[in-house]
C-alpha positions as CSV (number, residue, x, y, z in Angstrom):
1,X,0.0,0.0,0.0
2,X,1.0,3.3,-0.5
3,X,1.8,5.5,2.4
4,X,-1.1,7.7,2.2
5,X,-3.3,5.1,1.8
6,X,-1.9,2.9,4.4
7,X,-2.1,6.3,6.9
8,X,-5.9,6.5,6.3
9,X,-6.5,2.8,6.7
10,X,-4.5,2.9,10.3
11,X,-6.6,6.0,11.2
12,X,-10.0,4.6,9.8
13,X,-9.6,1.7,12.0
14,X,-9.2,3.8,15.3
15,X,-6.5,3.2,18.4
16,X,-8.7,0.4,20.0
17,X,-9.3,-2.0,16.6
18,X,-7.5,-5.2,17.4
19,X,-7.3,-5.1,13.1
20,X,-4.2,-2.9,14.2
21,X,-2.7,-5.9,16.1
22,X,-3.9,-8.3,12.5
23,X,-2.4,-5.6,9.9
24,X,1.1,-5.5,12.2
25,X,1.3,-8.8,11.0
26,X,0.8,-8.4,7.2
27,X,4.6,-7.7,6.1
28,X,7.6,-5.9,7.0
29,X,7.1,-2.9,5.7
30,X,3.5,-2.8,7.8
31,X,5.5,-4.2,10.9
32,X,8.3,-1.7,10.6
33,X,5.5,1.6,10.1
34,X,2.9,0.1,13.1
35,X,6.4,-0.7,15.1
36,X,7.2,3.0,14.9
37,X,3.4,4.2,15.4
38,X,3.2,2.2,18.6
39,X,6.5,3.1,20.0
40,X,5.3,6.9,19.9
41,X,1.5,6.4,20.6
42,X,2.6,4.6,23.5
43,X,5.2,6.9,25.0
44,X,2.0,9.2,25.0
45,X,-0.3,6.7,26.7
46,X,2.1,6.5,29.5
47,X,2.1,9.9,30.0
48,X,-1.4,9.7,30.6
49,X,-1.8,7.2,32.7
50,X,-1.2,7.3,36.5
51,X,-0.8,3.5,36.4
52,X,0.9,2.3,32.9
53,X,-0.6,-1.2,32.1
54,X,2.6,-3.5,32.1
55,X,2.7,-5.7,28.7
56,X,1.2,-9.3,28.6
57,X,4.5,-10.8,27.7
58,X,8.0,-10.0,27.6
59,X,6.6,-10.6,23.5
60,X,3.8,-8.2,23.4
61,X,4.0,-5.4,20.9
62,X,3.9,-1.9,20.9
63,X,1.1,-1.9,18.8
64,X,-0.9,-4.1,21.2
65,X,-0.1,-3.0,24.1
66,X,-0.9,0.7,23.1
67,X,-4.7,-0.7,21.9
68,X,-5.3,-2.1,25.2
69,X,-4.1,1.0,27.1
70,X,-6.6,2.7,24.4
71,X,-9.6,0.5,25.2
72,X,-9.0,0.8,29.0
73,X,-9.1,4.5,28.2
74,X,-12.4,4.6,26.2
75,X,-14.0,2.3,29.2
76,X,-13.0,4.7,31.9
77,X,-14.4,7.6,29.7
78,X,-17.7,6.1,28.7
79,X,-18.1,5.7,32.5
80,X,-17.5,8.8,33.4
């Protein structure tokens, strides 16, 4: 995919799609550009959160990680 197009899938999807986690997995070149999304999206996340969640696995991705701090953040807004 072409950059652009591959920016507007990523953002059509939304932070808390778990299709982020699936397209991570396509190729390299998908791995390498949600790798680097993650990393900063993530930095972000922790900044946010009083309590960072710790990853599920010494294996967990960026990417993954970052969608479950996202969902835990859309819960604990929809309560409020």
């Amino acid at each position: 995919l072409p950059h652009e197009l591959f920016c507007s899938v990523v953002s059509y999807l939304g932070p808390t799609s778990a299709s982020l986690c699936a397209l991570h997995q396509v190729n390299r070149n998908h791995h390498a550009k949600l790798t680097t999304i993650g990393n900063i999206m993530l930095q972000r996340a922790h900044l946010r959160f009083r309590t960072p969640l710790p990853p599920l696995s010494i294996h967990e991705s960026s990417v993954s990680l970052f969608v479950r701090h996202a969902r835990v953040s859309k819960v604990v807004h929809d309560a409020c």
